[in-house]
C-alpha positions in Angstrom: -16.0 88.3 6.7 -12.3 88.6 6.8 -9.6 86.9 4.4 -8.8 83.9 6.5 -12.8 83.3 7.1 -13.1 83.5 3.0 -10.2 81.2 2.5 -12.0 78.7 4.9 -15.2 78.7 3.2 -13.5 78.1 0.2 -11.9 74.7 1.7 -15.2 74.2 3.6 -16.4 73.1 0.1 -13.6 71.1 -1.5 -14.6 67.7 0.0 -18.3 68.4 -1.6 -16.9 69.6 -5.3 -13.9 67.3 -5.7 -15.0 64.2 -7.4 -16.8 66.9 -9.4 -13.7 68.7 -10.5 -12.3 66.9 -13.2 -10.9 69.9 -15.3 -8.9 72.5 -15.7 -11.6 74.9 -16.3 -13.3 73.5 -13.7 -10.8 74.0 -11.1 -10.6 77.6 -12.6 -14.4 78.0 -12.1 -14.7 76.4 -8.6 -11.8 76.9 -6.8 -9.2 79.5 -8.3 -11.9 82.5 -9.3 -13.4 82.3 -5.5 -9.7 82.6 -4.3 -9.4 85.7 -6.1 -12.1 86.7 -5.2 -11.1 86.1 -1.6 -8.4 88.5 -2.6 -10.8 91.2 -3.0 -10.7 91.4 -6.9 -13.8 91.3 -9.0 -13.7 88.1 -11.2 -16.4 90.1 -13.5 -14.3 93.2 -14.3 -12.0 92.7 -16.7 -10.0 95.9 -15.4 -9.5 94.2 -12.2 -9.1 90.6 -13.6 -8.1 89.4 -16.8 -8.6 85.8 -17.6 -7.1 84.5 -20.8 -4.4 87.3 -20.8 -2.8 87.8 -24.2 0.9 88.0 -23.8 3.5 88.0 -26.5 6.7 86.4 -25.4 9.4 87.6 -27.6 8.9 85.4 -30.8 6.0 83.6 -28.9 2.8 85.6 -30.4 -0.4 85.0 -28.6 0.5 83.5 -25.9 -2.2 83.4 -23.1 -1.5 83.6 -18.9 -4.8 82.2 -17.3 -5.1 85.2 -15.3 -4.0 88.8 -14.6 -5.1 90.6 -11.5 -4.7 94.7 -12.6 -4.2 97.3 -10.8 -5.0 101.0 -12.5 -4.8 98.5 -15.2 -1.5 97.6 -15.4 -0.9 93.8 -14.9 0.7 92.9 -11.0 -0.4 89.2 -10.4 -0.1 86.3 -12.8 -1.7 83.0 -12.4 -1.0 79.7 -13.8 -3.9 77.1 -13.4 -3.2 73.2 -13.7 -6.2 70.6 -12.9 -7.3 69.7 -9.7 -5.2 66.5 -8.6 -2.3 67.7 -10.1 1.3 67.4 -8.7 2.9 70.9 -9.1 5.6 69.1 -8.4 6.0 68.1 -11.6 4.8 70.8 -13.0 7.1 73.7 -15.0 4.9 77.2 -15.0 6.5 77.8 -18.7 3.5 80.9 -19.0 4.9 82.3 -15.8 8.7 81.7 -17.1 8.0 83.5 -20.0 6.1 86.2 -18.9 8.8 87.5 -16.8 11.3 87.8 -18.7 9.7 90.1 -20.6 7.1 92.4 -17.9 7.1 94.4 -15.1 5.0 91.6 -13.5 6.8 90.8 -10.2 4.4 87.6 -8.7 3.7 84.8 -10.7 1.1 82.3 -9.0 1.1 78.4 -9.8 -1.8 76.9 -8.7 -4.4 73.5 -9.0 -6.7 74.7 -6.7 -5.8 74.0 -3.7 -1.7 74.6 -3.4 -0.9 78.3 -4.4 2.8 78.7 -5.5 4.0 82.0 -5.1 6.9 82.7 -7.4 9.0 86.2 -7.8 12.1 87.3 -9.1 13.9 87.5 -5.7 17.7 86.3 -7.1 17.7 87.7 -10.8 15.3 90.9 -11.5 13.1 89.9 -14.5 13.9 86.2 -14.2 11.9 84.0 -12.2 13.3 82.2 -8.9 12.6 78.4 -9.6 11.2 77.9 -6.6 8.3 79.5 -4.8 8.7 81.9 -1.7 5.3 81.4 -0.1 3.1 78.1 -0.5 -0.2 77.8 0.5 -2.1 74.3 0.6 -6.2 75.3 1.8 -6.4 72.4 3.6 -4.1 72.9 6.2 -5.7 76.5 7.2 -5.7 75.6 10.7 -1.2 74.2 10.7 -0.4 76.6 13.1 3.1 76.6 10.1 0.6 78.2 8.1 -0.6 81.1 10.1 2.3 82.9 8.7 2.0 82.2 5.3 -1.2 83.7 5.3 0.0 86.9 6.6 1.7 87.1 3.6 -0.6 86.2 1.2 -2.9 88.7 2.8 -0.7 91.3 1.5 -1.7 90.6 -2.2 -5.3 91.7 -1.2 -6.7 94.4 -3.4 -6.6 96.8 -0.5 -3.0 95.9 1.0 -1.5 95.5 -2.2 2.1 97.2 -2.4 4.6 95.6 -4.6 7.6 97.3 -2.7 6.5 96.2 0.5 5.8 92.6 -0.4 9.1 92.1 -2.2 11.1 93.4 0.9 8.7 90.6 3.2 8.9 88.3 0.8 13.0 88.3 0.6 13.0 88.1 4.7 10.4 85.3 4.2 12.2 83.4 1.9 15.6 83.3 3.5 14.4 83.1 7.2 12.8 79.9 5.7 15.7 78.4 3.9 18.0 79.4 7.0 15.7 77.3 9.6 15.9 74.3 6.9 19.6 74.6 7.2 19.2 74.7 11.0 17.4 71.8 11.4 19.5 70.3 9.0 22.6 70.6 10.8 21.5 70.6 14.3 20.6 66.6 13.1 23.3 65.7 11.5 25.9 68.3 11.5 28.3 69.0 8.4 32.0 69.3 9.0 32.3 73.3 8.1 29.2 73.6 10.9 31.4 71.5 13.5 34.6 73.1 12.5 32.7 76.8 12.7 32.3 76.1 16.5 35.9 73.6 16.2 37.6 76.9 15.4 36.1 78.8 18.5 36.9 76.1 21.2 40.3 74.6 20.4 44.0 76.2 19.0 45.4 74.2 16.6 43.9 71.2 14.5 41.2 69.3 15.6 41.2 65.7 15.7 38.4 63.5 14.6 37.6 61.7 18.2 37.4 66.2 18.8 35.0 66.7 15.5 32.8 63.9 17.0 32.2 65.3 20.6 32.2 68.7 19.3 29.0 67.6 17.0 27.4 65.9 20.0 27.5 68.7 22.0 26.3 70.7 19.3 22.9 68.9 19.4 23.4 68.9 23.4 24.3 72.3 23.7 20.7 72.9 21.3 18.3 70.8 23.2 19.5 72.5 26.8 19.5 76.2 25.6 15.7 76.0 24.3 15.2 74.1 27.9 16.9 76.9 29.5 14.7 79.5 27.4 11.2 77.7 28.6 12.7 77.5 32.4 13.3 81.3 31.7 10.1 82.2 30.8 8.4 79.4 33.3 10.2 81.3 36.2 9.1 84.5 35.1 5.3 83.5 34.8 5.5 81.5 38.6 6.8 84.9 40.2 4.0 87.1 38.7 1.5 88.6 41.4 -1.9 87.8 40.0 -3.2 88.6 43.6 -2.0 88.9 46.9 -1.5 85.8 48.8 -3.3 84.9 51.9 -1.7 83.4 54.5 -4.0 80.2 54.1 -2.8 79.8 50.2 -0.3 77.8 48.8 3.6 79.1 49.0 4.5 79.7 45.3 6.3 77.4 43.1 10.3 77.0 42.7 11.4 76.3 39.8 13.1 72.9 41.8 9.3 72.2 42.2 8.1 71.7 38.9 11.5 71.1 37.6 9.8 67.9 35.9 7.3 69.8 34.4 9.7 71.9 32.9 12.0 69.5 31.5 9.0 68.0 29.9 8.2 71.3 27.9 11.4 71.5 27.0 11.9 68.2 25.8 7.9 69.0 23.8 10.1 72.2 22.5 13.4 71.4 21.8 11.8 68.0 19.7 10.2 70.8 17.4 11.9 71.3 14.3 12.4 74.5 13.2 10.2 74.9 10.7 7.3 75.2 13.2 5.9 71.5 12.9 4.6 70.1 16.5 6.1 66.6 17.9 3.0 64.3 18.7 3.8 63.7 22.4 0.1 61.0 22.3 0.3 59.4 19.4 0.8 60.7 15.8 -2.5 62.4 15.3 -3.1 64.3 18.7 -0.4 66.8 18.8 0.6 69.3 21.5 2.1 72.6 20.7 4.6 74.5 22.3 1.8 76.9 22.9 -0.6 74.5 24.6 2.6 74.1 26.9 2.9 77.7 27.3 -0.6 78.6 28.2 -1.0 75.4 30.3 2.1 76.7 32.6 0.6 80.5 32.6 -2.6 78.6 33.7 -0.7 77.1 36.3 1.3 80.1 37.5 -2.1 82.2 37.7 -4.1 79.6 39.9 -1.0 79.0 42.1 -2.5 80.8 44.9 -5.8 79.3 44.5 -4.8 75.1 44.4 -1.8 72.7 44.6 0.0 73.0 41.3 0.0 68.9 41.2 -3.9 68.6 40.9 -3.9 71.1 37.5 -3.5 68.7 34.7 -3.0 69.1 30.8 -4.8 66.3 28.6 -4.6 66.7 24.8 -7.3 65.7 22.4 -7.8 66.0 19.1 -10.4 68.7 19.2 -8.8 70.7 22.2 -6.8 70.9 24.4 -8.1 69.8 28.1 -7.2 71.7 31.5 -8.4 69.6 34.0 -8.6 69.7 38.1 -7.2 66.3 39.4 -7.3 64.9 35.7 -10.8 64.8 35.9 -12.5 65.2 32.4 -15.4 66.0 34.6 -13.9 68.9 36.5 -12.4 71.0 32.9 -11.0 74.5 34.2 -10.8 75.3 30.9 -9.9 74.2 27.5 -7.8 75.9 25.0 -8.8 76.2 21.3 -5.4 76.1 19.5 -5.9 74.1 16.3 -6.5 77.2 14.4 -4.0 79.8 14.8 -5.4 82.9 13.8 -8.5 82.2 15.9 -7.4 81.0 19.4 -10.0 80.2 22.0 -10.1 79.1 25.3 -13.4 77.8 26.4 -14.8 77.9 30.1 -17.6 75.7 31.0 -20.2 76.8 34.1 -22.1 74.6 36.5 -24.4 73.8 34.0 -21.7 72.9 31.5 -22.7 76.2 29.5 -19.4 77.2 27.3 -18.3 80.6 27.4 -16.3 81.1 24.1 -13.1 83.7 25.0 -10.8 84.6 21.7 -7.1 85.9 22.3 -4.2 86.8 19.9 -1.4 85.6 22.1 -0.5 83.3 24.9 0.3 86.5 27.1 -3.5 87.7 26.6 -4.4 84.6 29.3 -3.1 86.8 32.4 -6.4 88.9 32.4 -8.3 85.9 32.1 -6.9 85.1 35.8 -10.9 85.5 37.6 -12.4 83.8 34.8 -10.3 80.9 35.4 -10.6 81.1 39.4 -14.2 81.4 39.2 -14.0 78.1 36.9 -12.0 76.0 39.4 -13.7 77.5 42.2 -17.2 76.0 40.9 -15.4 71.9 41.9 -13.8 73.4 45.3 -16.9 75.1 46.7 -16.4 78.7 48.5 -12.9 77.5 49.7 -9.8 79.0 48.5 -7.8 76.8 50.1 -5.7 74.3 48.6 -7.0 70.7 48.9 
């Protein structure tokens, strides 16, 4: 079983224990000692995990962490428990404050069971940063936002553990994160220093305010078409790849003027996506289609060009999966793609018998040698004929 599949089973159980979990040592018990565990510690040996640490800050004697993980016994992971329920929002980890001011402890973790806190001393070595650099909520495992985050987090693993290499991650991690907040921040509603930054680059002289005003509006303009002109990149370069060589009874390939539409739908999907990762619900606010759905649908597209008209291949989201239909047909799926869970993408291919056939990939790329599969799939509603109906 591998982390993500541990961290799952954990959260598998939390709608079972909840009304069960009333206390802090509860929580501890049910929820934070099977997260370490997840981590590859041993909860039961005290030289890999310590609960009830004694630390003495400064004049402070006695003091107690909830838990130290070790490593050749020296302390490398703090933790901080609260109750279940409770709003670490308004919560001050004074334990972990303390402790760092005074060890070589570099992670502090504040946690009610479910949201982990990841704290280090990124801006002031032996001072905690006030604010976390990785959070972790269990029950959004399968937010594509959080696939990342549990890259990190895989890194304090008992196996992967290196405290160099997570402090280096953890700095790009932190301010990659804070810089797309400030991206998105501006790209909506532009400061004055932002507009001036580009002011500055397009004009001599002092810029006038009716200037500052177009120069913001193009900023969001000049945004939205760049990430169109990015997915109309990549669009073009999937229509032109040879998946097989065309007969002279198969459909012409695609230009870009042809699904132009298309296009300048994804893009819109795209360009709609905040930075921070979030999907725009292009349904309604609980069925919610990724830039990857978009991608894959398109590679789909461009694969079968050769096989049927591009019109008839349909994308229909669900909240389960996402549907690629022949003629928008829920009766006719070519496939459907698996992409609520990010490390575990699937597409699924259904036979004449309505049989799945279960197909993991790791990237949206990993679809081109998936080309027969999904020939043999919309061959099965178009008979022996390769012919474009």
């Amino acid at each position: 079983m591998d982390f993500i599949e541990r961290l799952k089973e954990i959260a598998d159980r939390i709608p079972q224990q909840r009304e069960y979990i009333r206390t802090e040592e509860a929580t501890k018990s049910a929820l934070v000692m099977p997260f370490i565990q997840a981590l590859g510690y041993n909860v039961f040996d005290p030289s890999e995990v310590t609960p009830e640490y004694v630390a003495d800050f400064g004049t402070k004697k006695g003091e107690k962490v909830d838990y130290v993980l070790l490593k050749d016994r020296n302390p490398i992971v703090m933790f901080e428990c609260k109750t279940l329920g409770t709003n670490l929002d308004n919560v001050s980890p004074t334990q972990l404050f303390r402790y760092f001011s005074v060890s070589p402890v570099r992670f502090g973790i504040l946690t009610n069971g479910i949201n982990y806190r990841i704290f280090s001393d990124l801006d002031e070595p032996n001072k905690m940063d006030s604010k976390p650099f990785l959070e972790l909520d269990l029950l959004d495992l399968d937010d594509p936002i959080t696939a990342p985050v549990i890259e990190e987090i895989k890194k304090f693993t008992k196996e992967s553990f290196d405290v160099n290499h997570i402090l280096l991650s953890a700095s790009d991690f932190k301010y990659t994160r804070q810089i797309k907040l400030i991206l998105a921040s501006q790209l909506q509603a532009p400061t004055d220093d932002f507009v001036k930054y580009f002011g500055n680059q397009l004009y001599t002289g002092r810029i006038t305010l009716a200037q500052k005003d177009q120069i913001a509006r193009c900023i969001r303009r000049a945004f939205n078409q760049y990430v169109s002109e990015q997915i109309n990149s990549r669009l073009k370069a999937a229509l032109i790849t040879d998946t097989s060589t065309p007969s002279e009874s198969t459909v012409a390939s695609p230009t870009p003027e042809t699904v132009s539409a298309e296009i300048t739908a994804a893009a819109v999907s795209a360009a709609t996506t905040p930075p921070d990762g979030t999907a725009t619900p292009l349904v309604d606010r609980q069925i919610v289609t990724t830039a990857e759905e978009v991608e894959a649908y398109y590679v789909i597209k461009a694969l079968l060009r050769d096989t049927v008209e591009l019109k008839r291949i349909v994308m229909r989201d669900s909240l389960s999966y996402c549907a690629i239909l022949l003629d928008d047909n829920n009766r006719k799926p070519i496939c459907r793609l698996y992409f609520n869970n990010a490390l575990k993408k699937s597409i699924v291919f259904l036979d004449v018998n309505r049989q799945e056939e279960r197909v993991y990939i790791e990237r949206i790329d990993d679809i081109y040698k998936l080309a027969d599969k999904l020939k043999l799939s919309i061959g099965n509603y178009l008979g022996t004929s390769n012919v474009s109906q």
